[in-house]
C-alpha positions as CSV (number, residue, x, y, z in Angstrom):
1,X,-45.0,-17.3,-30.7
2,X,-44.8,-20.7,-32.2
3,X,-41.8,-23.1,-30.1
4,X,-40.7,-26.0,-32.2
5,X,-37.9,-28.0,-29.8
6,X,-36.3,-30.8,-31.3
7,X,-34.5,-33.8,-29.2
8,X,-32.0,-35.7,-31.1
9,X,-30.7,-38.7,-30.3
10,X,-27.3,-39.4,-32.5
11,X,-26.2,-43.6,-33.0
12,X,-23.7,-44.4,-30.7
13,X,-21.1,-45.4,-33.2
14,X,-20.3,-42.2,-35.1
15,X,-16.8,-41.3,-36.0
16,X,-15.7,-37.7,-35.1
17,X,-15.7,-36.5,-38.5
18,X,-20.0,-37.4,-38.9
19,X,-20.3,-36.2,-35.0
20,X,-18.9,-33.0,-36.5
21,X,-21.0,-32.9,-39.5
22,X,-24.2,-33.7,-37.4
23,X,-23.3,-30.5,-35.3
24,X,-22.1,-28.1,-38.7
25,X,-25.4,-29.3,-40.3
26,X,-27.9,-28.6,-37.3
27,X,-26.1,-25.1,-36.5
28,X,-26.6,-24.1,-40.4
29,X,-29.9,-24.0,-39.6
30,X,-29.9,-20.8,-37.9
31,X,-29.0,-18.8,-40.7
32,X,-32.7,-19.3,-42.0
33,X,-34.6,-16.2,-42.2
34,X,-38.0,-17.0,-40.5
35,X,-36.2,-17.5,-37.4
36,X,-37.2,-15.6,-34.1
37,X,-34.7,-17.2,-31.8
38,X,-32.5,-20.3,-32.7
39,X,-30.3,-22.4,-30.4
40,X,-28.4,-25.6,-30.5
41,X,-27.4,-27.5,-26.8
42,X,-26.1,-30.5,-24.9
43,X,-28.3,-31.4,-22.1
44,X,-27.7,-29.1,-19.0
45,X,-25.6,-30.9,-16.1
46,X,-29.3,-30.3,-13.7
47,X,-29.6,-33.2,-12.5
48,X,-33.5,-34.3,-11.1
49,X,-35.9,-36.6,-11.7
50,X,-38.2,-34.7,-13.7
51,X,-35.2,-33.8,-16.3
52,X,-34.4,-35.9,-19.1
53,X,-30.7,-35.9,-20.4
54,X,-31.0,-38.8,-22.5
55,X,-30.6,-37.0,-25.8
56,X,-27.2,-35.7,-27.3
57,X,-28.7,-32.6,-28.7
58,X,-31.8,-30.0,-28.4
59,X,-32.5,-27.6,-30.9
60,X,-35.0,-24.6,-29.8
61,X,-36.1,-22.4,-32.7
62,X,-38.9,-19.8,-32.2
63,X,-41.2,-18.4,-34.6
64,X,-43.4,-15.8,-34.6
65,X,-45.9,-18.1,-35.8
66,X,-46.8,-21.1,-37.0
67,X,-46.7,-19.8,-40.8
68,X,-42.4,-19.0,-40.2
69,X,-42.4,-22.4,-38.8
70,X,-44.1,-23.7,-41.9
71,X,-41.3,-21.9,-44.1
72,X,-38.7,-23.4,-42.1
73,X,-39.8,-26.7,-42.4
74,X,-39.5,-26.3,-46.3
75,X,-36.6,-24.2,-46.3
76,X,-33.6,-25.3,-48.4
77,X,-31.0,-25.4,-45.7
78,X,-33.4,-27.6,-43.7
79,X,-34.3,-29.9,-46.3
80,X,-30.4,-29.8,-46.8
81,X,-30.0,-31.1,-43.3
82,X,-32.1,-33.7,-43.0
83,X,-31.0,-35.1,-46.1
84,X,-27.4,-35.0,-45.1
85,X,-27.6,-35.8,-41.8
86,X,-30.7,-38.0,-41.1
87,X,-28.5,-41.6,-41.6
88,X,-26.4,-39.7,-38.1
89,X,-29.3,-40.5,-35.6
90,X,-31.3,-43.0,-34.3
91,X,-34.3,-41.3,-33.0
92,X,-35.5,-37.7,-33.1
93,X,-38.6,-36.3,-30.6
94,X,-39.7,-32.9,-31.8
95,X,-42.3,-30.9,-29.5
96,X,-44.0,-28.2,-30.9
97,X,-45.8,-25.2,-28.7
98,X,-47.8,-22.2,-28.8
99,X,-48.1,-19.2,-26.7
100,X,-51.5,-19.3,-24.9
């Protein structure tokens, strides 16, 4: 399985309508085909050191392997988002995994 988990961190003077296309945007991502799992989240209300809720939004997608990820990545609806969407945040941290 390939985990890609992006952390985004959306600037702090959006108006509702951009919030709302930020969240349509990242959520149309789902529909893309080489997806195992897809999910879109607020940080959790766990509370601990070790956790950080500093972000606005997490997106897990899981692949089977790296070569979905790579269509992903190129995918129209992605390339759609990012386009649309990357002027809504200020920073993005994206960790990608492997199953070992």
């Amino acid at each position: 399985m390939f985990v890609h988990v992006v952390n985004f961190w959306l600037r702090k003077d959006l108006t509702e309508a951009e919030h709302q296309q930020f969240v349509y945007g990242v959520k149309s991502l789902g529909a893309i085909e080489s997806l195992v799992t897809f999910n879109v989240g607020k940080p959790a209300a766990t509370d601990r050191p070790v956790i950080d809720r500093s972000y606005d939004y997490c997106e897990l997608t899981i692949f089977n392997d790296e070569a979905g990820h790579d269509i992903y990545q190129v995918h129209p609806l992605h390339v759609k988002f990012v386009e649309e969407c990357k002027h809504l945040w200020e920073k993005v941290l994206i960790y990608d995994s492997e199953t070992v």
